[in-house]
N, C-alpha and C positions, 0 to 999 in steps of 0.2 A: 663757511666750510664746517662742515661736523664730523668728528670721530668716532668711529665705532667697532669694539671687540668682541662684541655680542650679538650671534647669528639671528634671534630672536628682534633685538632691538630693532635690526638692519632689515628684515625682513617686515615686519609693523610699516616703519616708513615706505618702501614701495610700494605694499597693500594701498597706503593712506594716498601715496601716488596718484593710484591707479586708478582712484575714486573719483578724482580731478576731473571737470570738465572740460578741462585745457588743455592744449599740450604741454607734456611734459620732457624738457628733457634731462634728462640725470647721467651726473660723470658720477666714476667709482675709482679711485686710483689705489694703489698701494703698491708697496716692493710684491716684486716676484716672489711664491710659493705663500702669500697672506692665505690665501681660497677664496680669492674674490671669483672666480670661473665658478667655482662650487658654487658658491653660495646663490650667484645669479641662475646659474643650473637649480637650484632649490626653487627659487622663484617661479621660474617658468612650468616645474612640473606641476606646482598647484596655481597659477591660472593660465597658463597656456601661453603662447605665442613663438617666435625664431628665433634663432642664436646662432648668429653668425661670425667665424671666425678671421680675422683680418688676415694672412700669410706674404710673406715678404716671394713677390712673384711679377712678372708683368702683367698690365692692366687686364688685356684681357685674357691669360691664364685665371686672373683673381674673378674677373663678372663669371668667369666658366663656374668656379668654383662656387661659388655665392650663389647659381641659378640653382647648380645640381643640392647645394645645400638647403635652398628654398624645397625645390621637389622633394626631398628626402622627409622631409618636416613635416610640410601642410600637405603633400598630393599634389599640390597646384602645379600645372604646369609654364615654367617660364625660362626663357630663355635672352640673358642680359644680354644685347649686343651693343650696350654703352650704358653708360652711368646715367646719363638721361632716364632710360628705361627703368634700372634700377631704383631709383629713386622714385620714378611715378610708381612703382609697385609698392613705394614702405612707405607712401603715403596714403596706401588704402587699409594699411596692417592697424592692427590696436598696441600690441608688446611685439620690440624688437631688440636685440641684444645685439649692438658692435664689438665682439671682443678686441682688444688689441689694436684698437682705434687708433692711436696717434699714429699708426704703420701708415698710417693710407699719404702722409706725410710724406714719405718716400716713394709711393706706390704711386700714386695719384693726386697730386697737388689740390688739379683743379677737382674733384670732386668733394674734397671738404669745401670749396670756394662754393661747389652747386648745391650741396645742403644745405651752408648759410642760407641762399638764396631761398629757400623752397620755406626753408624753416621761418625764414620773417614774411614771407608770402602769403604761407596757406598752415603749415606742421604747428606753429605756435597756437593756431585757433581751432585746429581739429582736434579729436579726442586720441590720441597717441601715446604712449610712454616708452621715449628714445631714451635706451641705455648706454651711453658709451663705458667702456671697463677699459683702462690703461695700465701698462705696470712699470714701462720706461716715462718717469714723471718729468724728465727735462724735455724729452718730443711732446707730453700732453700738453706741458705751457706754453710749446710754438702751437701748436694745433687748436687749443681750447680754452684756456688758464692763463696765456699773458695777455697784458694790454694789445698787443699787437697783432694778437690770434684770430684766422675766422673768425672761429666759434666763441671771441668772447665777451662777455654778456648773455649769451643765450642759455648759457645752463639754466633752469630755474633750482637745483640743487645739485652741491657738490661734495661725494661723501669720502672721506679717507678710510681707508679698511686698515686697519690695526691689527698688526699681531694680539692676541689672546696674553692679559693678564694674569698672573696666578689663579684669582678667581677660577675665572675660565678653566686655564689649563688643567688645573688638581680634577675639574670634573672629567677628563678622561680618563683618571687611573683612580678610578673608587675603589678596586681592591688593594690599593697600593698606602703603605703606612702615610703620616705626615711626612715623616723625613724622607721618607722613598719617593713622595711628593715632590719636594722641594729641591732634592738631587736632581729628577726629571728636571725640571721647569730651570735650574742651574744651569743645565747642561745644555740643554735642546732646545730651551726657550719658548717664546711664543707662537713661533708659525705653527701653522696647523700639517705641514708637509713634512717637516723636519721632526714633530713629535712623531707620526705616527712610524720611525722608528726603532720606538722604543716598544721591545718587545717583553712582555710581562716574563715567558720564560726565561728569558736570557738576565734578568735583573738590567741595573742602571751600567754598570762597567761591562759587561756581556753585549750589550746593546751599541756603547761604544767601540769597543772591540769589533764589533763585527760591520757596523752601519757607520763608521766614522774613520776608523786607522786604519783598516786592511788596502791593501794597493787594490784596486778597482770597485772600493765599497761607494756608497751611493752621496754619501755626505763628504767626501775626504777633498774634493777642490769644489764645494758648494760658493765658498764666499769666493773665489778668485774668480767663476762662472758669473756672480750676482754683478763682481764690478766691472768686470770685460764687457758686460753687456751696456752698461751707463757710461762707463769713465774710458778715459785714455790715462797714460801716465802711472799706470795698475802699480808698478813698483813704487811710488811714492807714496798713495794713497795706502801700501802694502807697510809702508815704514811705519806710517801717522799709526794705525792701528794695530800696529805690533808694540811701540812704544807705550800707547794706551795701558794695550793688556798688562804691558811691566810695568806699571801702576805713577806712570807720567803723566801728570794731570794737565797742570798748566803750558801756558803756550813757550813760555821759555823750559820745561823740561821736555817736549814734545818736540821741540826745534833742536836741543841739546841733542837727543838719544835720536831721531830721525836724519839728521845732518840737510834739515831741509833749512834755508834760511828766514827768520822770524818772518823778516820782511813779503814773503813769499809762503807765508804758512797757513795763510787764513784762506787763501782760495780753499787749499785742496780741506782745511776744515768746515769751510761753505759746504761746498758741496757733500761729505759723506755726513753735512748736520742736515743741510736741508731740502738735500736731493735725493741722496742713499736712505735717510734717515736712520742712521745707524747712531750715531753717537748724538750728544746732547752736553749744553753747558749749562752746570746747577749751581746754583751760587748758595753760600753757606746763611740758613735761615737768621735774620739779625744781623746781617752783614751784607756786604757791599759783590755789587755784578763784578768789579774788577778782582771779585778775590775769588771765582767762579774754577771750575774744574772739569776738564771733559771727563766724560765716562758714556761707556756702553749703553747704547739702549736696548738689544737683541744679544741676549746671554750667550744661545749659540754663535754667536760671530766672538764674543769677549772671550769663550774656551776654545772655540777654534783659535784664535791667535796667541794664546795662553800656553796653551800645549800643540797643536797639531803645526802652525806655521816652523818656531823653533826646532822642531822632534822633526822637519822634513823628509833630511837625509838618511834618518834610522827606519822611518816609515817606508823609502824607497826602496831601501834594504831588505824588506821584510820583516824590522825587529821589534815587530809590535807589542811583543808582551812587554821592552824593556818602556817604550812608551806606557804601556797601559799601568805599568806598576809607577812610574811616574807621578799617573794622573791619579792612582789611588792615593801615594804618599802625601798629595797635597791637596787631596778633594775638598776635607773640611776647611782648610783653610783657604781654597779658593770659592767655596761655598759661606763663608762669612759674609761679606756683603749682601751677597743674593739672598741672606737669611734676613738684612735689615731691611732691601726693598719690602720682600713682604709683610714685613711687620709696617711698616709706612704705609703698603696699600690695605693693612686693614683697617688702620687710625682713620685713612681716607675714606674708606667706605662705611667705617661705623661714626663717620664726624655728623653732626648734631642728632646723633643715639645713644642709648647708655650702654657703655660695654664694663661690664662686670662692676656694676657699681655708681661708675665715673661717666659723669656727662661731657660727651666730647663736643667741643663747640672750637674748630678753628679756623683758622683764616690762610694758613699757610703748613703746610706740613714737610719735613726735609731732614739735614743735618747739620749741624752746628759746625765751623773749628773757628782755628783765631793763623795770626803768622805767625804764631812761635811754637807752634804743633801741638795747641790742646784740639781736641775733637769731642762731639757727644754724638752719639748715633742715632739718636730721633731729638729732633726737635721742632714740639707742632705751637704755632703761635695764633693765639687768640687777642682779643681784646684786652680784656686785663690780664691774663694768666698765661703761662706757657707751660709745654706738658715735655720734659724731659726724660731721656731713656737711654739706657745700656743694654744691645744686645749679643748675647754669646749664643755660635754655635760650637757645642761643644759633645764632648762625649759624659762630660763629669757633673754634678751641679756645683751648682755656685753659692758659693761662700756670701757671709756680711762684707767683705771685705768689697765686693763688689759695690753694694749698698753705699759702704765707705767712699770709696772713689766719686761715686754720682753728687752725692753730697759734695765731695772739693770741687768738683766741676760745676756742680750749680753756683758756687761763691763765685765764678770767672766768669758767668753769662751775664752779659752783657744787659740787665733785664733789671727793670728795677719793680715789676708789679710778682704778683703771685707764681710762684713756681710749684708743678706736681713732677711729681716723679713715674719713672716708670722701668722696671728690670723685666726683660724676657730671657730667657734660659730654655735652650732646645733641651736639656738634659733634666732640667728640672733645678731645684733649691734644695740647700740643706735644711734641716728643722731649724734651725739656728735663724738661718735668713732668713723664711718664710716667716718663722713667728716677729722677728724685728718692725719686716715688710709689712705685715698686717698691722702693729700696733704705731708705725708712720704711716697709716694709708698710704703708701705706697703700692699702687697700681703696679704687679704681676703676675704672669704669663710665661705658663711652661708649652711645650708642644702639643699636650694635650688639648688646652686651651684653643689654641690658636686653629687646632683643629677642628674644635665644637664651633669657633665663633665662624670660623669660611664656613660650616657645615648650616649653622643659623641662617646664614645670607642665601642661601640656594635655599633654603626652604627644605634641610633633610635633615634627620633624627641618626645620627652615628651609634 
């Protein structure tokens, strides 16, 4: 399975598909609102072929829909009157696109059962390229993806569509500052549905306000839709990720503040780890998987259950401004974190390149703590060296004393080879620390920076 956040990337591999003198068939899965429908819409207008939409209907309401979908497309004229038919027709096709394929699961059992059939017959040796696109991923592993499924074995690739990285996402707000950046991508995260919005006139809080709090706004029950659609039990899986947001990591604080019992806690974290794919367990770099931490993988779900679940019954009310002043009083410090993934995803993307100086070579890149609650905020581990770092977001610069702290914290890493340092400051340094920092080589990074070096990686001149 391969992962992809880059429409470009994603797009190259079906080209190279298409090339194939085989059949091919390709799954595409991801959560609801990634732009897996787009993107495969992208495809099709530059080389051509059908896209067809799966709809929860009876059988043949569904071949009705699919004939008049065919005519609509190509001109051809055809009219399904069984899945037999259907199927001798999309083996004369070259590109065709099953949206929302695992439906047929409900819809029509046995016709996944008769495209296996076709597909190890005659589809695997013609020149074909079968798209299946899913976005309920516990129906595609009955239908395609588990041992047990038709269809499995027969993919010959299968691609996970990814929300959009910071990378990614800054490049749709080029007029928008770093930190007007980083607030977006905070807040709204990486789906490509959910950014678009964010409206440049209204700013980042204006855009909330209107696209997030207001009773009938377009974002305001997004996650409680995302899990109704996959899960049962929506209040519990509703607890797990409320406790998150109040910054319960482990399984005994998360079992604590949810009242879900331990014993009984890992299903419903199974599932929103690797069904929802919403959250994630990181273990602290240097240290051990049982001292691991859930957190958020999709920002917008972490501020939704942050601010919007709690503030419910004000939001019901209409008292949104007292909500929205809320989320300003504690933007930056709910945007802290969000300020260190990025700085991690650019160690990642700049690791074995020289960024300002320093050759980054590692083998693991994360965050440090210990049980007795020291933490470091970047910590990338190499072979002999490891590359240490404190990040603030702040409005002020930062003082030596920051510098100070990095240094006691490096004496308690657990490391006994070569240690670098590293301070990032969204506000910037005082003279003071800046000239300390440069005469320890010590590697930092104010916002300015961090914006030439994403700006380097796209290939643009700021």
């Amino acid at each position: 399975m391969e992962k992809f956040h880059n429409t470009l990337e994603w797009l190259n591999i079906l080209r190279e598909k298409l090339r194939r003198d085989r059949g091919e068939l390709v799954i595409i899965y991801g959560r609801r609102r990634v732009g897996k429908t787009e993107l495969v819409r992208q495809f099709l207008r530059e080389v051509g072929g059908v896209y067809l939409y799966i709809d929860y209907c009876e059988p043949a309401e569904l071949l009705r829909l699919l004939s008049k979908d065919v005519r609509e497309q190509s001109g051809e004229f055809v009219e399904f009157g069984s899945w037999d038919s259907f199927l001798e027709w999309l083996s004369t096709q070259r590109v065709v696109v099953l949206d929302e394929f695992q439906r047929l699961q409900q819809v029509s059992p046995a016709a996944i059962t008769r495209l296996q059939r076709l597909w190890d017959d005659r589809l695997k040796s013609e020149k074909i390229l079968l798209i299946l696109v899913g976005s309920s991923i516990g129906m595609l592993r009955k239908v395609a993806m588990g041992g047990t499924a038709p269809l499995y074995g027969r993919a010959t690739s299968q691609f996970k569509l990814e929300p959009f990285r910071y990378t990614e996402a800054r490049g749709m707000f080029e007029g928008s500052s770093e930190r007007e950046r980083i607030g977006i991508y905070g807040v709204f995260g990486g789906t490509p549905y959910y950014l678009q919005f964010v409206e440049a006139e209204l700013g980042l809080l204006g855009s909330v306000e209107k696209n997030v709090l207001r009773k009938g706004s377009p974002l305001l029950d997004e996650p409680l839709v995302l899990l109704r659609t996959e899960l049962k039990e929506v209040t519990r899986y509703n607890s797990i990720l409320a406790a998150i947001a109040e910054g319960k990591r482990t399984l005994k604080e998360i079992s604590d503040a949810s009242g879900i019992h331990i014993n009984k806690l890992m299903y419903y974290i199974e599932n929103l780890r690797d069904l929802m794919d919403l959250i994630e367990l990181r273990k602290p770099v240097l240290g051990k998987e049982k001292m691991g931490r859930y957190n958020f993988k999709d920002n917008f779900f972490r501020f939704w259950y942050r601010f919007v679940l709690p503030n419910r019954s004000l939001l019901e009310r209409g008292e949104t401004e007292k909500v929205l002043s809320r989320v300003e009083a504690e933007l930056d410090s709910y945007l802290g974190p969000v300020f260190e993934e990025v700085v991690r995803e650019l160690l990642i993307r700049y690791n074995g390149r020289n960024l300002n100086g320093f050759q980054l070579d590692f083998d693991e890149v994360g965050s440090w703590w210990d049980r007795v609650g020291n933490e470091i905020d970047i910590c990338a581990r190499g072979k002999e060296r490891v590359l240490i770092g404190e990040v603030k977001w702040g409005r002020d610069e930062v003082g030596t004393d920051l510098l100070d702290s990095l240094h006691r914290k490096s004496e308690i890493l657990p490391w006994k080879g070569k240690k670098d340092l590293l301070l990032v400051s969204a506000a910037g340094f005082t003279k003071e620390c800046r000239r300390e920092a440069e005469s320890e080589k010590v590697l930092h990074l104010d916002l300015s920076d961090i914006g030439r070096l994403f700006d380097a990686l796209a290939g643009t001149t700021k």
